[in-house]
N, C-alpha and C positions, 0 to 999 in steps of 0.2 A: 379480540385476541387476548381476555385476559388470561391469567394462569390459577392454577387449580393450589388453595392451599391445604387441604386433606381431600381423603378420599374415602368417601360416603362407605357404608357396610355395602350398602348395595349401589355395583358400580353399571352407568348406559356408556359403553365402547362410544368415545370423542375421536374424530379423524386428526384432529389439530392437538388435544391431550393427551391422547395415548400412543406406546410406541406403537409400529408398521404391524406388530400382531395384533392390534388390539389389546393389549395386557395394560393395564394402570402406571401409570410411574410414581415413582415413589419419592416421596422427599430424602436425601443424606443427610448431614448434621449442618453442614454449609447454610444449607436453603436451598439448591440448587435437585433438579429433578433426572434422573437419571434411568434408561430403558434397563429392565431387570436383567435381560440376558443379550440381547440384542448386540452385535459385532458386525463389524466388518474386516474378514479377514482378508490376510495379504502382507505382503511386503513392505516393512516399514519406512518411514522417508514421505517426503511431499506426494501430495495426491496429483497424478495427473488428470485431463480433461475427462476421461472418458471413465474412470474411479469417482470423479465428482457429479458425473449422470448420474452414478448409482447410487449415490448419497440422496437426490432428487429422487431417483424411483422408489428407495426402500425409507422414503419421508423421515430422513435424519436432516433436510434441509428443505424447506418449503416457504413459504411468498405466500402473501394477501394479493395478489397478482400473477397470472401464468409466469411464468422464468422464458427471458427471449435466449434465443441460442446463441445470441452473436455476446450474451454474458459469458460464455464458458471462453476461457483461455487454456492456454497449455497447461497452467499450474493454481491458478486461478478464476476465482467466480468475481464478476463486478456485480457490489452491491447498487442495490435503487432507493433514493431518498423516498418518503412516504409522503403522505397528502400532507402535514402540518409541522411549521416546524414554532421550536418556540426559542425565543429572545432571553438567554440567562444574564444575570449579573457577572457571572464568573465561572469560569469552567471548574468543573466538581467529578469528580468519584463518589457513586454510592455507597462505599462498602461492602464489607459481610455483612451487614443486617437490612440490608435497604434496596429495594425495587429505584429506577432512572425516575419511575413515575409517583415514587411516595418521597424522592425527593428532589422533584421540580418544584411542586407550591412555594416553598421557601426560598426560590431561585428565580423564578421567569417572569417575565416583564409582559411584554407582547406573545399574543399566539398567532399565526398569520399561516395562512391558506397558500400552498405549493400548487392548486391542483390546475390553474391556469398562471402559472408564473408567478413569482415575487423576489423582488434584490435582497439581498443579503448584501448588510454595510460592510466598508472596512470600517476593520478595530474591533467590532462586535460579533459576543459569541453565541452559537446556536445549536440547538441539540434537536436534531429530527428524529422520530423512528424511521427504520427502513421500513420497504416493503418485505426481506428474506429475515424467517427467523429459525430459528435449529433446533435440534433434537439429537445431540450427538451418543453416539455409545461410549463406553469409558474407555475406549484405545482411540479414537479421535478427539483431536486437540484442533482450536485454530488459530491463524497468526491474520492478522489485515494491516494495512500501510494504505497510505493514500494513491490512485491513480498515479500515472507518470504527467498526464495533462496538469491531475490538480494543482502537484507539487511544481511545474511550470507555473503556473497562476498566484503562487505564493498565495495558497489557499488552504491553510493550516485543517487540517483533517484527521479525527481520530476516532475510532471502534470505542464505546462504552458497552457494558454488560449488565443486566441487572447484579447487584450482592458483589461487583466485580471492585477490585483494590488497585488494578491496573488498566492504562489502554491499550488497546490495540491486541488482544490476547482473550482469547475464548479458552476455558478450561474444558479439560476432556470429561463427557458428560455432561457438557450445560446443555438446559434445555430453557428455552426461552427467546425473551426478543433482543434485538440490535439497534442499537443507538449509533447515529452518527454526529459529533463532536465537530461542528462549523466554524471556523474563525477568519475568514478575505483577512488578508495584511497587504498587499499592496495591492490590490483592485477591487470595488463592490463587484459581486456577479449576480446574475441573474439563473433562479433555477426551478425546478420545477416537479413537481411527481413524478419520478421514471427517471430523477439525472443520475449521473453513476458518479460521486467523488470517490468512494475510495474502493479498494479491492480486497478479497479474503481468500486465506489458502487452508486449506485440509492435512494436520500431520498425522499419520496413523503411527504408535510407537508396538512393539511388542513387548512380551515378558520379561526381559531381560532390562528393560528399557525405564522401568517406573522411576527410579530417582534420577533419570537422565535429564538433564535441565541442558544442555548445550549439545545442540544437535550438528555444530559446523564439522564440516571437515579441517582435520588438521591442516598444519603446514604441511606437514609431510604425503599428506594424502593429494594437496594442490601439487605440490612439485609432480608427484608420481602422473595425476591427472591429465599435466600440462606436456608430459614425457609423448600421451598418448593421444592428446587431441589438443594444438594450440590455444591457448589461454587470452595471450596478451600476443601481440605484434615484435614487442622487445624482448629486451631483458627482464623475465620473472625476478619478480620483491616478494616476498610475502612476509608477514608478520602477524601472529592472528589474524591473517587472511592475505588476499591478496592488496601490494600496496598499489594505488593510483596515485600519478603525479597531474599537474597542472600544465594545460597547453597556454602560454602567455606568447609564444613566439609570433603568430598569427599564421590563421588557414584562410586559404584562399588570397586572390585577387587583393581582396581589400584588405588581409590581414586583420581579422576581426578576432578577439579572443574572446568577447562577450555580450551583455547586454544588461545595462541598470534602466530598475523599473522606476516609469514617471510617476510622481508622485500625484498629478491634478491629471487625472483622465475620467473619459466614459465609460458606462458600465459594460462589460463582458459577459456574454450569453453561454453559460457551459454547454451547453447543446449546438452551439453553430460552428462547424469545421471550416478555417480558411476565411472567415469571414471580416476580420480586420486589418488594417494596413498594421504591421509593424512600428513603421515610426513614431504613430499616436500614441504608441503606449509604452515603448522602448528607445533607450540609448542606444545606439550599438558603440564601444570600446575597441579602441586599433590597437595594435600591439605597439609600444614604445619603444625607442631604441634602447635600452636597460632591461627589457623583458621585464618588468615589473608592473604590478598593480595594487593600488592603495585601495583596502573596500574602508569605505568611509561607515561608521556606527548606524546600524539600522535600515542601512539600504538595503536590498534586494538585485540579488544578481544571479545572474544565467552564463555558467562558462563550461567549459567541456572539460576533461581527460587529455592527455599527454598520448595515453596509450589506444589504439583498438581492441576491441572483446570480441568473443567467441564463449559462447553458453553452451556445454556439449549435451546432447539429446535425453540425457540421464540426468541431470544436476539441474540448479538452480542456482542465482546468485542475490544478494541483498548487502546495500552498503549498511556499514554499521558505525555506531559513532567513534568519533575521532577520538585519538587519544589527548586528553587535556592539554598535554604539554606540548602537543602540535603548534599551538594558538588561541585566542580568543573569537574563534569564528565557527560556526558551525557548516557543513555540509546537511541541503536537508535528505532527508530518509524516503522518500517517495519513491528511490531509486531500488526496486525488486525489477528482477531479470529473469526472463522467463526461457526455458529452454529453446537453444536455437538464436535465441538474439544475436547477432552477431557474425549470425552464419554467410560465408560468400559460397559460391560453384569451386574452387580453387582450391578450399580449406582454409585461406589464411581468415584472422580474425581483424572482421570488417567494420564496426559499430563503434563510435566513441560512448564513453560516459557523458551523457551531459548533467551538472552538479548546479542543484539549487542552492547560491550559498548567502551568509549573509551574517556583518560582523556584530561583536557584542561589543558595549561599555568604551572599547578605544578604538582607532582605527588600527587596521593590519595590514604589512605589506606583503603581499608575496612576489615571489619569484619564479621563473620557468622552471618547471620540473621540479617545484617543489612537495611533498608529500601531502595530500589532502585531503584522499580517506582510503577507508579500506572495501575490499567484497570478501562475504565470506559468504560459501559456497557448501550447499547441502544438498545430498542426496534422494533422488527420485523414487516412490515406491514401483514405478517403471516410466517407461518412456512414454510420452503424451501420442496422442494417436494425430496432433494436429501441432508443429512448431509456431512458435512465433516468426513471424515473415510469411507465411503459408496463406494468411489468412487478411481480408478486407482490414481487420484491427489493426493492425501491426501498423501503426504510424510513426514509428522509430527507427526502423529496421536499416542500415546502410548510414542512420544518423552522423554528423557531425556534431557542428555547433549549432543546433536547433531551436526553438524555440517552440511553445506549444501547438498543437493542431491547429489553434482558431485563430491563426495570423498565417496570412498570406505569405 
């Protein structure tokens, strides 16, 4: 799968180098390779399911391996780790001048074989190729976040790009391959050729659109939104988005609000659903009578939302980070909402948040109902032809306080 750095006087039409016509691509001034006329038109805003087939048909997205169906999501494709990954010293950005692969030498330790399984340590970080790599035209752009399981796993995951300065972010017109950015923090996993950590979405912009850097809906466009198709279960917050609080009160029977992760456990098999007892590898946290919780520095913890959601058939939502002056803690970002989430027969909004969180440098305490992060909520280039809940994936759908698929 290398890539093409000029192009010969006389050019033999490549399936994999050239765009969907046959036509050569050209280098820009970046490095980055781009189809000369090549679009895809439509409606700007997040691509849904059946917009990202045709990305796959007119090969602006294609795999070193057929593409399984059960990858496509309402708003989203799951990426596939590739056969090898390798063992860096330290997580890195290429740059504008630099291919992932002219600047691993300098970086990697071990190379080690996916193709019949291998663990990936905690603490250690690793940089696979995928198997999907793109061909985008310059009004597609794309964004990737780690799976919902990964970020349950506290299994630190991030998109690198070749020539790329940032993760998790495909510029509109890249054409090349996909790195995925490995790091386990509180569990070794075990994974393998074909595992899906993290996921990628498709934003087509139009002409209007080129210096448009923030694609959220307003405040005012949630309110209007929430007018016409409940949002939240309560009281609407918003604040450059919408706001979520913390359930410390306790759900259920046992009034659980959480789960801190052990710290001496066995490894975990990303590929096996349901497969572990809970207690081996988690705390579960009751609720106290003060409604409060201390996260102690560096721990890892699983706690839900205050409120229920409702994703309506048009939108999408994505937590984003907190405002500094919240606390010293972070909420992780694994949390992208795909339309439909949250949806009941009734209309009301049935799904909690459940937030991977986890304190820095001191401990922090919170309180019920105290503010903890935000969604901010963008518009669909149309409606998916397939919700989340609809479908065998949807391993969230109706969630509470959850915990990933591969616990019982």
């Amino acid at each position: 799968m290398g890539m093409i750095d000029a192009m010969t006087d006389r050019h033999v039409p490549n399936p994999v180098t050239d765009d969907p016509d046959g036509r050569p691509i050209e280098a820009d001034l970046a490095g980055l390779r781009r189809p000369r006329s090549q679009q895809l038109a439509g409606k700007a805003g997040l691509l849904p399911r059946q917009e990202i087939h045709k990305l796959v048909n007119r090969k602006f997205l294609r795999a070193n391996q057929d593409l399984e169906e059960t990858q496509f999501q309402p708003a989203s494709l799951d990426l596939r780790l590739g056969p090898k990954a390798y063992r860096v010293r330290a997580s890195f950005l290429p740059g504008r001048d630099k291919t992932v692969e002219q600047q691993l030498p300098d970086l990697k330790g071990d190379e080690i074989s996916l193709k019949a399984g291998a663990v990936l340590e905690r603490g250690c970080v690793y940089v696979v190729e995928l198997l999907e790599h793109v061909h985008l035209p310059e009004s597609i752009s794309a964004i990737a976040n780690p799976k919902s399981s990964t970020g349950r796993l506290d299994v630190f995951t991030r998109l690198i790009t070749d020539r790329g300065d940032v993760f998790d972010r495909v510029p509109d017109g890249y054409d090349g391959r996909l790195y995925a950015e490995v790091s386990p923090r509180s569990f070794s996993v075990k994974v393998r050729q074909g595992s899906r950590l993290n996921q990628i979405r498709f934003r087509r912009r139009n002409s209007q659109q080129d210096k448009l850097t923030d694609f959220r809906l307003s405040d005012k466009d949630i309110r209007d939104l929430h007018q016409g198709s409940k949002l939240v279960d309560g009281d609407l917050q918003v604040r450059k988005g919408l706001v979520l609080h913390i359930e410390l009160g306790g759900l259920g029977g046992e009034r659980l609000v959480g789960y801190r992760a052990q710290r001496h456990t066995d490894v975990i098999d990303v590929d096996r659903v349901g497969e572990y007892a809970a207690e081996d590898y988690w705390e579960p946290i009751r609720a106290r009578a003060d409604r409060r919780l201390i996260l102690d520095p560096d721990e890892f913890y699983i706690l839900a939302s205050k409120e229920k959601l409702h994703i309506p058939p048009g939108h999408a939502a994505e937590m984003v980070p907190i405002d500094p002056m919240m606390g010293e803690f972070r909420v992780h970002y694994a949390g992208f909402f795909d339309p439909g989430f949250g949806h009941t027969a009734d209309g009301r909004p049935g799904s909690r948040a459940v937030l991977e969180v986890r304190s820095h440098e001191v401990p922090v305490m919170l309180e019920d109902g105290q503010t903890v992060c935000r969604l901010a909520y963008e518009g669909m280039a149309g409606e998916p032809d397939t919700l989340y809940g609809q479908t065998g994936a949807s391993n969230y759908q109706g969630q509470a306080l959850k915990l990933s698929k591969h616990f019982r």
